[in-house]
C-alpha positions as CSV (number, residue, x, y, z in Angstrom):
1,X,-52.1,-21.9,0.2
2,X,-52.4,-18.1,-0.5
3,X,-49.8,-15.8,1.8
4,X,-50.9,-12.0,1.3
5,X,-47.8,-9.6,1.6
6,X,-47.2,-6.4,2.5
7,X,-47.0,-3.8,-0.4
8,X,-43.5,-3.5,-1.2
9,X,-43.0,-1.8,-4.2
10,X,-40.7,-3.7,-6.3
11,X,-39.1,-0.7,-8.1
12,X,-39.0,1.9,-5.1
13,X,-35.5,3.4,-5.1
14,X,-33.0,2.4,-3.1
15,X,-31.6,5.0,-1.2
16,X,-27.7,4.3,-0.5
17,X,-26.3,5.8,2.5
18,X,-23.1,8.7,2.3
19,X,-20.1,7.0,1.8
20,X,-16.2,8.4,0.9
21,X,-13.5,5.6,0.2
22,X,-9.6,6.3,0.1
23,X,-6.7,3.8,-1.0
24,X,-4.2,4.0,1.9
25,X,-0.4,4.3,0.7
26,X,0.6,0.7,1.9
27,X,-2.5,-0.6,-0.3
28,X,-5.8,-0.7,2.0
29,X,-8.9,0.7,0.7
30,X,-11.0,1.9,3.4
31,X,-14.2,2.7,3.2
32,X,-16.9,4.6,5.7
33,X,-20.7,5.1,5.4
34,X,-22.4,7.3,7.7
35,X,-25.0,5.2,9.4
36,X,-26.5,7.3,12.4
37,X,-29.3,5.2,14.2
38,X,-27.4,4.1,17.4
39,X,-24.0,5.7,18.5
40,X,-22.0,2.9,17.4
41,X,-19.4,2.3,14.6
42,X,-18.9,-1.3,13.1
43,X,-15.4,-2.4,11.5
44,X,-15.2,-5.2,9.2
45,X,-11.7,-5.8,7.7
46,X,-11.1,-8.6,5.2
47,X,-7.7,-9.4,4.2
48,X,-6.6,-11.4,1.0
49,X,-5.8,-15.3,2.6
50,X,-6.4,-17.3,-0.8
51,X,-4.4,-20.7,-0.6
52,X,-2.7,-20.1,2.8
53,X,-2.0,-23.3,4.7
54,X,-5.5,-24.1,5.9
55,X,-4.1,-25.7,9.4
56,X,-2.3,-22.4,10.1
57,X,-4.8,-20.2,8.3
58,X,-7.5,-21.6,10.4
59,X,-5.5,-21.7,14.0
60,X,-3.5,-17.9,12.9
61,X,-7.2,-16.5,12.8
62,X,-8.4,-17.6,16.3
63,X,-4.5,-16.9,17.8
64,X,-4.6,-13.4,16.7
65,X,-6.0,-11.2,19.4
66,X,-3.8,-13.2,21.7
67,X,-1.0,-10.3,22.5
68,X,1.3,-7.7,20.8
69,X,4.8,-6.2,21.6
70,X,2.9,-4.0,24.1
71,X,-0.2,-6.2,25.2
72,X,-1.1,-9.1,26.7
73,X,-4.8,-10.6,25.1
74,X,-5.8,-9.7,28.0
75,X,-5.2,-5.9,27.8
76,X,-6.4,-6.1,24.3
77,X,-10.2,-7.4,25.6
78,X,-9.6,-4.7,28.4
79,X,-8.6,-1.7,25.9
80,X,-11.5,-2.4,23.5
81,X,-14.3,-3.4,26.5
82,X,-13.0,0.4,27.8
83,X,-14.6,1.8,24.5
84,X,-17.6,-0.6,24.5
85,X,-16.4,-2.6,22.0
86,X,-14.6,-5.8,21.1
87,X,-12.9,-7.6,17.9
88,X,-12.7,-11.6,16.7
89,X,-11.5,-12.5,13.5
90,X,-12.5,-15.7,11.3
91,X,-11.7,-17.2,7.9
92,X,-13.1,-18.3,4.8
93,X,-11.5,-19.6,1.8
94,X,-10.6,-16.5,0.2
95,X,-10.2,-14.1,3.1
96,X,-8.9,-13.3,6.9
97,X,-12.0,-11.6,8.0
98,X,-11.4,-9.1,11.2
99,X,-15.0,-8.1,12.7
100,X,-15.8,-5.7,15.6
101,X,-17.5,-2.7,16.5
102,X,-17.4,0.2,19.8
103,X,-18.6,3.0,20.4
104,X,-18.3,5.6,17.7
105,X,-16.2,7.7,20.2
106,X,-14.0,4.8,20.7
107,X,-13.3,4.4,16.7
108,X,-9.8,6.1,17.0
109,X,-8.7,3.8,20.1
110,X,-10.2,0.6,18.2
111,X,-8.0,1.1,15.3
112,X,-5.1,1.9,17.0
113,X,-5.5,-1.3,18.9
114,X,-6.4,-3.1,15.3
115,X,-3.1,-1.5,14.0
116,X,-0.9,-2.9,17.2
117,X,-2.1,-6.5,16.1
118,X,-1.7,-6.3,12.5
119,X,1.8,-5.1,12.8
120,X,3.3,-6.1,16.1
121,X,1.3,-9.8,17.0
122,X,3.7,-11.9,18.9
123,X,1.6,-15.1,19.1
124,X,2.9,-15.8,22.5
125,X,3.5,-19.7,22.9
126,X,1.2,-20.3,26.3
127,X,-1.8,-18.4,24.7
128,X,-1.3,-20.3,21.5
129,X,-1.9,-23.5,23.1
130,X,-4.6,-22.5,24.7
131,X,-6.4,-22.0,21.3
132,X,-4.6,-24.6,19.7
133,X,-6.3,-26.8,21.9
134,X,-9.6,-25.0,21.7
135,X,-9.7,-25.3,18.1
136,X,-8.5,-28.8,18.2
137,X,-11.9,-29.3,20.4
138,X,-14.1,-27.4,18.4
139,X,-13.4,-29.5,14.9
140,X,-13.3,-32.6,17.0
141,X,-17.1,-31.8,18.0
142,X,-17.6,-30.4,14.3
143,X,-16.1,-33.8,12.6
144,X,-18.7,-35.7,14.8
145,X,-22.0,-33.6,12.9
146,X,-24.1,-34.7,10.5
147,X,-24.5,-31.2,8.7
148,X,-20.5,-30.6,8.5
149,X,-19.9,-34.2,7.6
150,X,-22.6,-33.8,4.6
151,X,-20.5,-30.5,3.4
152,X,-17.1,-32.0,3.9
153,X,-18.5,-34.3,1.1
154,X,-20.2,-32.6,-1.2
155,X,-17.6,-30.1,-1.2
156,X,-14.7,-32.7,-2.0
157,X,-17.0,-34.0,-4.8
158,X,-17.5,-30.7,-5.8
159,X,-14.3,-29.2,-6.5
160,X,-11.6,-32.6,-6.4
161,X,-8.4,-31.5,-6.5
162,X,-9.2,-27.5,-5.8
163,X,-8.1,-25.6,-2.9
164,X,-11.9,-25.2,-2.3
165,X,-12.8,-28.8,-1.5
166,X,-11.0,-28.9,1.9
167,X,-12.1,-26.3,4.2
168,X,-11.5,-27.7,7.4
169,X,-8.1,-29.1,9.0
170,X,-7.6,-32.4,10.7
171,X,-7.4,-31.7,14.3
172,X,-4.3,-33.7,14.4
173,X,-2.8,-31.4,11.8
174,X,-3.8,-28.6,14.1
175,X,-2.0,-30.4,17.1
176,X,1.1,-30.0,14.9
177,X,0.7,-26.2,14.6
178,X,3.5,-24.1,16.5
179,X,3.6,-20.0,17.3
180,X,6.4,-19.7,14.9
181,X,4.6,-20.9,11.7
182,X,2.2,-18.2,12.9
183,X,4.4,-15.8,13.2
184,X,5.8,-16.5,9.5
185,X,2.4,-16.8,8.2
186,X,1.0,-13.9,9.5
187,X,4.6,-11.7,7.9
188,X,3.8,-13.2,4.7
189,X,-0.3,-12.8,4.6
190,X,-1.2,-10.1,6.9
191,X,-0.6,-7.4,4.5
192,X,-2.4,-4.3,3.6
193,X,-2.2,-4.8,0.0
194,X,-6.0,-5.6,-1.6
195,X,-7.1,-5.5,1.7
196,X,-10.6,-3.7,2.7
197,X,-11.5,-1.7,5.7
198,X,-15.5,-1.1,6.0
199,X,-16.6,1.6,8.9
200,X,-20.3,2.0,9.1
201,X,-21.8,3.9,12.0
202,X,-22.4,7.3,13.3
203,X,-19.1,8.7,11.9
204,X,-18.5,11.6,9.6
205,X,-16.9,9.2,6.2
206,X,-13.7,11.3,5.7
207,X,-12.8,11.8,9.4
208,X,-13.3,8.3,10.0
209,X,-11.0,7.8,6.6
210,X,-8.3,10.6,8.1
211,X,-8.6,7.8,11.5
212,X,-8.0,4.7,10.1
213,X,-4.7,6.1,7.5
214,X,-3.2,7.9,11.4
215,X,-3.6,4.4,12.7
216,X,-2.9,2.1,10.1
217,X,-0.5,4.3,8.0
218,X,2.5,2.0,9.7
219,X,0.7,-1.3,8.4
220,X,2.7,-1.7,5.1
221,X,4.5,-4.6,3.1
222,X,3.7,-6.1,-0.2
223,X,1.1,-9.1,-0.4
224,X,2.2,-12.7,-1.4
225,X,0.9,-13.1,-5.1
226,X,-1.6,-15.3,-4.8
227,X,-3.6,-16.9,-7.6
228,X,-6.5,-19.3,-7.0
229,X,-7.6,-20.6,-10.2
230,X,-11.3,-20.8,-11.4
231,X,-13.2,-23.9,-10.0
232,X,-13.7,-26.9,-12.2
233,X,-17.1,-26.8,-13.8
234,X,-19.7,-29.2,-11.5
235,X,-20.0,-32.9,-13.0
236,X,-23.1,-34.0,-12.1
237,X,-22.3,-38.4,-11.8
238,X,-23.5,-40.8,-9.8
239,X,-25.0,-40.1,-6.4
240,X,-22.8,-39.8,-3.6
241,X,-23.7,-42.0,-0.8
242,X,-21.4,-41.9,2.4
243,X,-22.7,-44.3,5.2
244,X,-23.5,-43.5,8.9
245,X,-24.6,-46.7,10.1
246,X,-27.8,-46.2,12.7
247,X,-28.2,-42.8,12.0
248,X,-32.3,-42.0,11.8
249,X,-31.8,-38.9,9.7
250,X,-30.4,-38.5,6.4
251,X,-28.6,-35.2,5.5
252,X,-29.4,-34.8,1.8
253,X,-27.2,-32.1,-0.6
254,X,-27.0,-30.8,-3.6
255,X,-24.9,-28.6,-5.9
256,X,-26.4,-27.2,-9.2
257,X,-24.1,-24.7,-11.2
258,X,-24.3,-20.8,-10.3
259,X,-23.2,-17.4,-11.7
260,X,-21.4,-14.8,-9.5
261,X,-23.3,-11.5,-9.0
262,X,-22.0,-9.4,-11.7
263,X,-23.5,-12.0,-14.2
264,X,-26.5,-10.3,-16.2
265,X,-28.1,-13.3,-15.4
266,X,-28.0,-13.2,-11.7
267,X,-31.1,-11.5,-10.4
268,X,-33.1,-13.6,-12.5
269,X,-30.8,-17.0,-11.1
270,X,-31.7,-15.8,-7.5
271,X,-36.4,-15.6,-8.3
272,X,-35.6,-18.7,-9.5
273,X,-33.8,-19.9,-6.4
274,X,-36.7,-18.3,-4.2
275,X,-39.4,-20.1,-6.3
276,X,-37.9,-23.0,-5.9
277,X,-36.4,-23.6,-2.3
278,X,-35.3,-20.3,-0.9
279,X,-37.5,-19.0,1.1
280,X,-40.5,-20.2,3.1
281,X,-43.4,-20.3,0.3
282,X,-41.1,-21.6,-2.3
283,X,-42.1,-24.8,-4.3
284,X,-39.7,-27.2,-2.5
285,X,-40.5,-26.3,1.0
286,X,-44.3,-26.4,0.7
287,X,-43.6,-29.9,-0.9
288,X,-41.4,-31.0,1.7
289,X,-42.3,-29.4,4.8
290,X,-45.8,-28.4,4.5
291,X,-47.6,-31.0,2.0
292,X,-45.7,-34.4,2.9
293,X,-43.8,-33.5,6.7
294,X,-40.6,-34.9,5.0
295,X,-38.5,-32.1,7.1
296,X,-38.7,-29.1,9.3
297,X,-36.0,-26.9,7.5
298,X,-35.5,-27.5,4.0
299,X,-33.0,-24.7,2.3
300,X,-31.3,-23.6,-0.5
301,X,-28.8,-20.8,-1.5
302,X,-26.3,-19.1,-3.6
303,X,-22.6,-19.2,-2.3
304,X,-20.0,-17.4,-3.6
305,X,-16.5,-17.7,-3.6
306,X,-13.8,-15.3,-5.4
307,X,-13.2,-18.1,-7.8
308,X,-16.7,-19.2,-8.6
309,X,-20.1,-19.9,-7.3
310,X,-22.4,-22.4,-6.7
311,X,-26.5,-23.3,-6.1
312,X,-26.7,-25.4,-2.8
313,X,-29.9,-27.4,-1.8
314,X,-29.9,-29.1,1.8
315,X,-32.4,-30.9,4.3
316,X,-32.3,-33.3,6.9
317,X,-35.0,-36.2,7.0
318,X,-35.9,-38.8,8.7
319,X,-34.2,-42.2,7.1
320,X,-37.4,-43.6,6.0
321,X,-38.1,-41.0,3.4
322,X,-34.8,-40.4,2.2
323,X,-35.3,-41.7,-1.5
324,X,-39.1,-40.6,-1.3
325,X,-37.3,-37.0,-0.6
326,X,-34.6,-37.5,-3.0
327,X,-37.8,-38.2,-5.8
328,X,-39.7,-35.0,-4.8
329,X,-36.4,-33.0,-4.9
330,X,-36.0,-33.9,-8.6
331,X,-39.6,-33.8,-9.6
332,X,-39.4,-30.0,-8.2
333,X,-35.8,-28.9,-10.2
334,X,-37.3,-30.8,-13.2
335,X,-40.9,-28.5,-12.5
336,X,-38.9,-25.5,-12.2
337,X,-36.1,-26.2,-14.9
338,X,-39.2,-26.9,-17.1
339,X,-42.7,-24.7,-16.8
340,X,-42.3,-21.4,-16.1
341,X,-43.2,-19.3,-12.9
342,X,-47.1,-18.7,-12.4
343,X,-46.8,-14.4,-12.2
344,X,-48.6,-14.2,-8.9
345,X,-45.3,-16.8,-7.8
346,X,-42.6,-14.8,-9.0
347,X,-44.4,-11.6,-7.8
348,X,-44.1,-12.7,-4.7
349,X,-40.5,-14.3,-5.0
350,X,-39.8,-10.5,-6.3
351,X,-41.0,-9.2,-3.1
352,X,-39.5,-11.4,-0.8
353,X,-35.9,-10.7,-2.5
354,X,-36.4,-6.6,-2.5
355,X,-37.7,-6.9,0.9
356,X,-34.7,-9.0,2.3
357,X,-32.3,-6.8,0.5
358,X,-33.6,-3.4,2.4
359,X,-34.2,-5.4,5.6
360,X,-30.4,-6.6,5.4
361,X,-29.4,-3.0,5.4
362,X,-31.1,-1.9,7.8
363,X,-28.8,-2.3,10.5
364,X,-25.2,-0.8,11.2
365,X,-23.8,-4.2,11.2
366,X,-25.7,-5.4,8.2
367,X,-24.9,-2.7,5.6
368,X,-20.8,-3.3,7.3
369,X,-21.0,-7.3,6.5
370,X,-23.1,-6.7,3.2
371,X,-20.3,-3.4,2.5
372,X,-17.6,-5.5,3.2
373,X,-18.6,-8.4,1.6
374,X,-19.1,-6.6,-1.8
375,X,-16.1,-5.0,-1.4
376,X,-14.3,-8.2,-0.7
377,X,-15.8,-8.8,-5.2
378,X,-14.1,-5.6,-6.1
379,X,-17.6,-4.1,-5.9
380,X,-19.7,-1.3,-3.9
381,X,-23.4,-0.5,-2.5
382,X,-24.2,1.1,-5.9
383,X,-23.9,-2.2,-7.0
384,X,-27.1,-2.7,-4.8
385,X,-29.4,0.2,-7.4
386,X,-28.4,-1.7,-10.6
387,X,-29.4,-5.4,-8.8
388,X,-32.5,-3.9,-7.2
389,X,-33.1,-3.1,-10.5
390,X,-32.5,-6.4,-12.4
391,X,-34.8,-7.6,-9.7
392,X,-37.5,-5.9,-10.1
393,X,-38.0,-6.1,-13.7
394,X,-36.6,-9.7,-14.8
395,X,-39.5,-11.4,-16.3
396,X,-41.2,-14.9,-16.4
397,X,-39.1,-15.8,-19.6
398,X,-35.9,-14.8,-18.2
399,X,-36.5,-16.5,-15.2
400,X,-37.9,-19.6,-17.1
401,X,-34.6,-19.5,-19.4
402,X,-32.2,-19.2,-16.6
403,X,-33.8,-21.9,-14.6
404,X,-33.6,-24.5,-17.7
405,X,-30.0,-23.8,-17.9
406,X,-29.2,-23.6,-14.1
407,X,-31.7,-25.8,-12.1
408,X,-32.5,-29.0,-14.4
409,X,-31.5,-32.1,-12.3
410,X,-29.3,-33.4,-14.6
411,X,-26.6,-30.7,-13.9
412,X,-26.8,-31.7,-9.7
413,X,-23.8,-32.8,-8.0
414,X,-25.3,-35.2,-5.4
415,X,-24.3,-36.3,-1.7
416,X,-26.4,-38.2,1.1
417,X,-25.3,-38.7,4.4
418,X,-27.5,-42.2,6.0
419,X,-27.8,-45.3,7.4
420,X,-26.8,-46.8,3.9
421,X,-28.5,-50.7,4.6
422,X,-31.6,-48.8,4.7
423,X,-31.1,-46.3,2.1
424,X,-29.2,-47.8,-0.3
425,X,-32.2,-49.3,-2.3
426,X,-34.4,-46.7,-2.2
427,X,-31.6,-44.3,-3.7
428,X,-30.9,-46.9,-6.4
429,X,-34.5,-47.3,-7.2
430,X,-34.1,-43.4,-8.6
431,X,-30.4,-43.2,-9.6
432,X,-27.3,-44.5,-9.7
433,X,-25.3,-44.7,-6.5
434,X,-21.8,-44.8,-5.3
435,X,-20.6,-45.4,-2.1
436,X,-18.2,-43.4,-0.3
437,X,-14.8,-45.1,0.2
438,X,-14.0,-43.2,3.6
């Protein structure tokens, strides 16, 4: 199937917007990049959360916004609607991440209602319910889909007893939440110290800087020392088969070993990854989606987490082709883990990478979330030139090499979520199989 693509050239120079950055006395590095197109400004503030409670980490970050000393959540959405704007604030395993944005005339106002929450949230008991109970509903209906059972698994058999595995609280562990846990928690966590403030938009960088110390200069207070310890290397095993009786899909995951992004061998870790699933022309989707209609969406990425990374393959298909999809899975890693790249493959694998990367900045909010979430790995947009780079000239042997160590299917951790009295077999005609106990 031949795709012709539009002339990017692979080594074109990236050209990084003006940025200034300034360590704030209480600990918070800001940094703002002048981003002009629209009259906007986008904040994106991630705050150090490793190893906090997950039940009140999880219920602290959607309770936040819900009143200060001075303001009801209501004259908080008010306030920041007044300057065209608005903030929300979520949570990953490493980080309270605060997002927003208003009008770039509105910045000063934003941050000063940013600086009443982190310092002054009350956490008022009646609005806390009120979340409590919407978050309580929101991983009810979560618990109940095929996709975020399929994670909750592979992510428990990939890192056991590590503060990874569990992402998500029990909604009954949730229910036992109260405001005052929140209010502890937040006095412990919420703290300026190795936190990072990103402001992109049409701002000059050092008055936006001179903004955000006048507002947050009162948000001080050392950080809980918090170490989350490297995650236990991937052990491949038996098959992972956790049943969903008269289901007619089966969601099928995998997780091969990664490097993070600083690796030498990263760029060339991420072609291979495009060859092989992630992107639309890659080997696996062709296989999958366009040669045998096994599945509409096949995917696969790199995730990274502050204490290690991982290679993750997913796809949902229909139960009668589960091992049939399982086999053409393998046969591709084995392919790719084995022969290397043809060059017009990984030309265009090039392309698609460079392409994404200046298409991802292109946007005020995507250079703040791609900013921030550098930052967030101690490292900045002229981390982008030296990646660029690496991507443009990695070659077919380092690609090949990388992919023999990284992609072969013997290193894949493996979980299928099915109908197992119809699955069962086929799986075990390919591999060995355990069942899920829950």
């Amino acid at each position: 199937m031949s795709k012709t693509l539009p002339d990017l050239v692979p080594d074109a120079k990236l050209k990084l917007p003006k940025e200034a950055e300034r360590t704030l006395a209480g600990g918070l590095t800001v940094i703002a990049i002048r981003r002009p197109a629209v009259p906007l400004v986008e904040l994106r503030l991630r705050v150090p959360f490793g190893k906090a409670p997950l039940p009140r980490a999880t219920l602290l970050s959607q309770a936040l916004f819900t009143g200060t000393g001075t303001m009801t959540s209501v004259d908080i959405a008010a306030e920041l609607q007044a300057v065209g704007g608005g903030l929300s604030a979520g949570l990953d395993p490493d980080r309270l991440l605060i997002s927003g944005n208003s009008l770039a005339a509105g910045l000063d106002r934003m941050l000063e209602i940013l600086a009443g929450v982190l310092t002054d949230a009350t956490y008022p008991n009646d609005e806390v319910a009120t979340e409590r109970d919407r978050l309580v509903d929101h991983i009810s209906v979560a618990l109940s889909q095929p996709s975020h059972i399929a994670r909750a698994a592979l992510l428990k058999r990939m890192f056991g007893k590590h503060p990874y595995a569990v992402q998500t609280p029990e909604p009954e562990q949730v229910r036992g939440v109260r405001p005052a846990q929140l209010r502890t928690l937040h006095a412990e966590r919420v703290r300026p110290e190795g936190a990072v403030l990103v402001l992109v938009g049409d701002i000059n960088p050092e008055k936006a800087i001179d903004a955000a110390e006048k507002a947050l200069g009162s948000w001080t207070g050392p950080a809980k020392a918090v170490d989350v310890p490297p995650v236990p290397p991937l052990e491949p095993g038996p098959l992972l088969l956790v049943d969903r009786p008269g289901s007619v899909q089966s969601s099928l995951r995998m997780a091969l070993p990664a490097v993070d992004r600083t690796d030498p061998d990263y760029a060339a870790l991420q072609l291979a990854n495009l060859v092989f699933g992630g992107y639309f022309s890659s080997r696996w989707v062709e296989n999958m989606r366009e040669d045998k209609g096994y599945t509409y969406g096949p995917h696969t990425g790199i995730e990274h987490f502050l204490a290690g990374s991982a290679l993750l393959v997913s796809a949902e298909v229909a139960t009668e082709v589960t091992g049939p999809s399982l086999l053409e899975t393998l046969y591709e890693l084995g392919r790719i883990a084995s022969l290397p790249p043809g060059e017009e493959e990984l030309e265009q694998a090039r392309r698609y990478a460079l392409g994404t990367l200046r298409l991802g900045m292109s946007t005020q909010a995507g250079l703040a979330g791609l900013a921030s979430m550098y930052a967030s790995f101690g490292l900045r947009l002229d981390h982008l030139r030296q990646y660029s780079a690496a991507l443009a000239t990695a070659t077919r042997e380092q690609v090949a090499e990388v992919a023999s160590r990284f992609l072969a299917p013997t290193q894949a951790v493996t979980v299928v979520l099915g109908d197992a009295e119809k699955v069962q077999a086929p799986l075990a005609a390919l591999t060995t199989v355990e069942r899920s106990a829950e």
